[in-house]
C-alpha positions as CSV (number, residue, x, y, z in Angstrom):
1,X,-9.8,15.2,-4.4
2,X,-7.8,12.0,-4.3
3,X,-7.0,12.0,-8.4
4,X,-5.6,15.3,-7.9
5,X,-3.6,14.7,-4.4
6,X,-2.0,11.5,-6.0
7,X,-1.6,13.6,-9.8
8,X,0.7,15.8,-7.4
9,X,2.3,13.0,-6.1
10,X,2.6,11.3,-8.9
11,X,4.5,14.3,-10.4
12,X,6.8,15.0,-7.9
13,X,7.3,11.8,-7.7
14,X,8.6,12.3,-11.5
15,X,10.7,15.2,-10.9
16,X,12.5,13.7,-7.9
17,X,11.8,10.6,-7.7
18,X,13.1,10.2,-3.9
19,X,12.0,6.6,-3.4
20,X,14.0,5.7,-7.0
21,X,11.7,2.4,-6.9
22,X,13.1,1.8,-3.6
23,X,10.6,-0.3,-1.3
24,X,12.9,-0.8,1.3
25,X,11.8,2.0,3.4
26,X,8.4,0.2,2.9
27,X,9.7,-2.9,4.4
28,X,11.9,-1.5,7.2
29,X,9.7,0.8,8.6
30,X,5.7,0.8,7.9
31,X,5.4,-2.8,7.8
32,X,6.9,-3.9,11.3
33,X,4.7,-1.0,12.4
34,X,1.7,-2.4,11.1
35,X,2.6,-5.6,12.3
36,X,3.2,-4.3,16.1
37,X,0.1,-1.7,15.8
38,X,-2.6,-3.1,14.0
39,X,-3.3,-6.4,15.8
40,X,-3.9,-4.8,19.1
41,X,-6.3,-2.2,17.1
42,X,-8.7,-5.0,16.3
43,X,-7.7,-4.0,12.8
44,X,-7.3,-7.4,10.6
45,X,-4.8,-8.3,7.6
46,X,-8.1,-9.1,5.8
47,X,-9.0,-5.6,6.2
48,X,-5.8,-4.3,5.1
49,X,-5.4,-6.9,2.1
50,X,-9.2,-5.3,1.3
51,X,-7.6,-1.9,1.5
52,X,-4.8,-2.7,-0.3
53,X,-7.2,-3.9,-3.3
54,X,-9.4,-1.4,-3.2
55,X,-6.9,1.7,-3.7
56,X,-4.9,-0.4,-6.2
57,X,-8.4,-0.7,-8.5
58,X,-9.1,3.2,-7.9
59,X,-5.6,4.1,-8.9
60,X,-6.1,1.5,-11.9
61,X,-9.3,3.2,-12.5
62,X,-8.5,6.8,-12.3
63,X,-4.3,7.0,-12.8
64,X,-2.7,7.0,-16.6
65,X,-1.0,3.8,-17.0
66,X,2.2,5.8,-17.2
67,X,1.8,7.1,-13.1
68,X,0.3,3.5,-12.5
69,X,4.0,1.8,-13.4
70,X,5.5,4.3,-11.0
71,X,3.5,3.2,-8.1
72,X,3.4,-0.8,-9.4
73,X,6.7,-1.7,-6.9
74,X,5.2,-0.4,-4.1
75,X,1.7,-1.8,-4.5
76,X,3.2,-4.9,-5.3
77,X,5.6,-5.3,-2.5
78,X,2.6,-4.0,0.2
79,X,0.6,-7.1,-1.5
80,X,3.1,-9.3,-0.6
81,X,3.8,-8.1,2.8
82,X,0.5,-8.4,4.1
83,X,-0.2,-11.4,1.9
84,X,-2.6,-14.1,3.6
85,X,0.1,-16.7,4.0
86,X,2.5,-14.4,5.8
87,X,-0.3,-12.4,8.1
88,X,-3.1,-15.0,8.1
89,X,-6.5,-13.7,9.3
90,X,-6.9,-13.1,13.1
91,X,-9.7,-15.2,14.7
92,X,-10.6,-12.5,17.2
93,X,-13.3,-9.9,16.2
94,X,-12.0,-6.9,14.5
95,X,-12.7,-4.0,11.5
């Protein structure tokens, strides 16, 4: 189910191509989110930077390497938002 949902996207992506490798949207808007939602969730950057890892090796391992390089820039810049040195782990309990 997940191959084909990001297949579609992938394609769409192709034929519009709406975020024209643009991550600022990425950085403006979900990421300041995060930031103000996740902490009081209990949910932890480690978590997320787990996440983050996971989906990128299931894309790896199911995508074509041609869908992979559309999605590279925004992979990459969500791994160095939520990178350890800018969101270090929270000491409280959490997910």
């Amino acid at each position: 189910m997940l191959v084909f949902a990001l297949s579609d996207f992938t394609h769409k992506l192709k034929a519009d191509n709406p975020l024209e490798e643009n991550v600022e949207s990425i950085k403006d808007e979900l990421f300041p989110l995060c930031v103000m939602l996740y902490p009081p969730l209990k949910v932890t950057w480690r978590l997320v930077r787990t996440m983050l890892r996971l989906l990128v090796e299931e894309m790896n391992n199911r995508l074509p390497a041609e869908d992979m390089d559309i999605f590279r820039p925004y992979w990459q810049a969500l791994w160095k938002m939520f990178d350890a040195e800018i969101l270090p782990d929270q000491q409280s309990e959490g997910w």
